[in-house]
KEKE-3310 file (N, C-alpha, C; in steps of 0.2 Angstrom, whole numbers, plus 5000, padded with zeros to 4 digits):
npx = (5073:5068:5064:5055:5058:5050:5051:5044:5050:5044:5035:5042:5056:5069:5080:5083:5087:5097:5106:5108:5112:5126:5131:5120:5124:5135:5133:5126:5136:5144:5136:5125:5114:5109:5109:5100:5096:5096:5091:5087:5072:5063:5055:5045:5057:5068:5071:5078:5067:5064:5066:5070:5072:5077:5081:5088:5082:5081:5067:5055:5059:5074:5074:5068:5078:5089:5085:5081:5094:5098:5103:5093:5082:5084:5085:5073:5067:5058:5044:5032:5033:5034:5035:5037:5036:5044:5038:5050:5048:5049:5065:5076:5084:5096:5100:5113)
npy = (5123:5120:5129:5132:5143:5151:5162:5169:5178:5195:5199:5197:5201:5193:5199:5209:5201:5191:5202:5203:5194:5187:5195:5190:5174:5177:5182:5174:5162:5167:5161:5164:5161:5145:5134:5123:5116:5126:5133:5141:5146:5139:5142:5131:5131:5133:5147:5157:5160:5163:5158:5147:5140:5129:5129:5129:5138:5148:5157:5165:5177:5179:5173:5182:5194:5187:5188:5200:5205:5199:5203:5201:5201:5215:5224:5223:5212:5199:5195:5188:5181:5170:5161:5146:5134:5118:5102:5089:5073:5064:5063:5059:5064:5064:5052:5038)
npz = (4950:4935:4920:4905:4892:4881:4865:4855:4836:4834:4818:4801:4804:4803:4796:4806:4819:4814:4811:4824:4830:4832:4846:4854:4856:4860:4872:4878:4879:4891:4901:4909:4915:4919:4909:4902:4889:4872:4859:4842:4836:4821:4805:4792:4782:4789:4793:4807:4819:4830:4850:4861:4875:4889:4907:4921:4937:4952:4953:4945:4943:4941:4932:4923:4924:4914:4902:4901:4901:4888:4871:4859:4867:4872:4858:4855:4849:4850:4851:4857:4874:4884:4901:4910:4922:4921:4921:4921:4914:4903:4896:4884:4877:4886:4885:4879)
capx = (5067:5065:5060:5053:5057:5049:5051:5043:5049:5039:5033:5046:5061:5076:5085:5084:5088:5103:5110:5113:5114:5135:5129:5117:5129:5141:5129:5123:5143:5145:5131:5122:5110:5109:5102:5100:5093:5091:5092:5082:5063:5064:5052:5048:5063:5075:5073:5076:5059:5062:5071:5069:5077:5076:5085:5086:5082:5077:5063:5055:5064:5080:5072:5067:5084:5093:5079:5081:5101:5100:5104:5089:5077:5087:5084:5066:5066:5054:5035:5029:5039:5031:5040:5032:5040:5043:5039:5052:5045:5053:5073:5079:5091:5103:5102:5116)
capy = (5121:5117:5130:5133:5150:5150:5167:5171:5184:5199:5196:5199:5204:5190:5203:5211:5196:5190:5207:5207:5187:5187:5198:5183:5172:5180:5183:5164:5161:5167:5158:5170:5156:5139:5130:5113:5117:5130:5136:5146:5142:5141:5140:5125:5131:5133:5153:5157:5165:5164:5155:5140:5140:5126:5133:5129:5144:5147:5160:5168:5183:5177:5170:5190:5195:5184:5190:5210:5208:5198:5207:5199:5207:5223:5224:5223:5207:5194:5199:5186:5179:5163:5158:5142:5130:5112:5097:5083:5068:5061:5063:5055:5067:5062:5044:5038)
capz = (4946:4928:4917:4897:4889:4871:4861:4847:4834:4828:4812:4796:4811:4803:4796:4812:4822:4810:4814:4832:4835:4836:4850:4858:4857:4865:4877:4882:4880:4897:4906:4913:4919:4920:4902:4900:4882:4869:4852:4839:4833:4815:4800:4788:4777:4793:4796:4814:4820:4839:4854:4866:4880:4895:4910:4928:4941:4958:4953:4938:4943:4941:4921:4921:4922:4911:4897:4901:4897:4881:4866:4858:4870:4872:4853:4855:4841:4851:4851:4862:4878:4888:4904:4912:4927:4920:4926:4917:4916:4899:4893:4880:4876:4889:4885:4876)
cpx = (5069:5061:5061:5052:5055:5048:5050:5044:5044:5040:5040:5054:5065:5079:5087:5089:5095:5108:5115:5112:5122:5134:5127:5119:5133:5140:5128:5131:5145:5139:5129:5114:5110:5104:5105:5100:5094:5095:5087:5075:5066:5057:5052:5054:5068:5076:5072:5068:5058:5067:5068:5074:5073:5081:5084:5088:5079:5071:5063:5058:5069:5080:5073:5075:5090:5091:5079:5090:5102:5098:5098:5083:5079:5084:5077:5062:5059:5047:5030:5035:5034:5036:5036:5037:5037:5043:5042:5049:5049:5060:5074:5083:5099:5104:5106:5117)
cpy = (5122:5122:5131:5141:5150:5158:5168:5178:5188:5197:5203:5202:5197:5193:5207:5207:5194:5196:5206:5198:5185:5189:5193:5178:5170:5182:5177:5162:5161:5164:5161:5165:5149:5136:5124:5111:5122:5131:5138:5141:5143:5140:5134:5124:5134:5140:5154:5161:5166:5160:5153:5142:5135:5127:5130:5137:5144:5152:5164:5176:5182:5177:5177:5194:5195:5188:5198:5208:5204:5202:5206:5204:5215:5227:5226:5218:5202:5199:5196:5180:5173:5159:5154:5137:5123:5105:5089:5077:5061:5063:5058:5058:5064:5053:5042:5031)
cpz = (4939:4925:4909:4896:4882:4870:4856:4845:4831:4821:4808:4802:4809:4801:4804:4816:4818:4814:4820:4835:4836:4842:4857:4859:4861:4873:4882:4883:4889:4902:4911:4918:4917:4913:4903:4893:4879:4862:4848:4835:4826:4813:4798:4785:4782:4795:4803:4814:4827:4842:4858:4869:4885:4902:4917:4933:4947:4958:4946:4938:4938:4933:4919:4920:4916:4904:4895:4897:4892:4875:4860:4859:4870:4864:4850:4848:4844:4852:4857:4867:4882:4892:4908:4916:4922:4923:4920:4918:4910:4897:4891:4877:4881:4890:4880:4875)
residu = (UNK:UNK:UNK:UNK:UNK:UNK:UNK:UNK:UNK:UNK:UNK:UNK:UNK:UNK:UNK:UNK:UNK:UNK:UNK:UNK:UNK:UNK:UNK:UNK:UNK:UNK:UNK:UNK:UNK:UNK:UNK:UNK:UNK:UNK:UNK:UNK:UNK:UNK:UNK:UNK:UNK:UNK:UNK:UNK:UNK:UNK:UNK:UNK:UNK:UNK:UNK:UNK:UNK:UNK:UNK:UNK:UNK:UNK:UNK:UNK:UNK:UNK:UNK:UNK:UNK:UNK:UNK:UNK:UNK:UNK:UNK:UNK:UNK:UNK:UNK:UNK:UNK:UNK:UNK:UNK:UNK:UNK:UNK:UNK:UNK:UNK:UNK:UNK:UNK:UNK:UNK:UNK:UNK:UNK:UNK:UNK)
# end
């Protein structure tokens, strides 16, 4: 299944986040689950503010998991988390 992790961070927390994203990285590096998509929310002037992620999982545990051991969460940076099952219906990323 197909799902949407959108994280937003607490408010004024890019210092924070800057910090410990080499961390995050290194973290998603080893693919600790299954993404099809993701990279950071920004601002209108490009500051991160949060994280997307599209993933495949056999249950929202599994999402809960992945979410407890990133360096991100560990850190306590995102304020609001939203995990939602998606149903694709358009890609046009994968069209070339």
């Amino acid at each position: 299944m197909i799902w949407v992790i959108l994280c937003k961070d607490k408010p004024n927390s890019l210092n924070e986040r800057i910090k410990i994203i080499n961390e995050h990285r290194a973290y998603l590096s080893t693919n600790p689950i299954k993404t099809l998509i993701s990279g950071p929310l920004t601002d209108k002037e490009g500051n991160m503010n949060g994280s997307f992620f599209m993933v495949e999982a056999n249950s929202e545990e599994e999402i809960s998991v992945f979410q407890r051991n990133d360096p991100i969460f560990k850190a306590n940076i995102w304020d609001e988390i939203i995990i939602s099952p998606f149903n694709k219906r358009v890609d046009n990323l994968s069209k070339n």
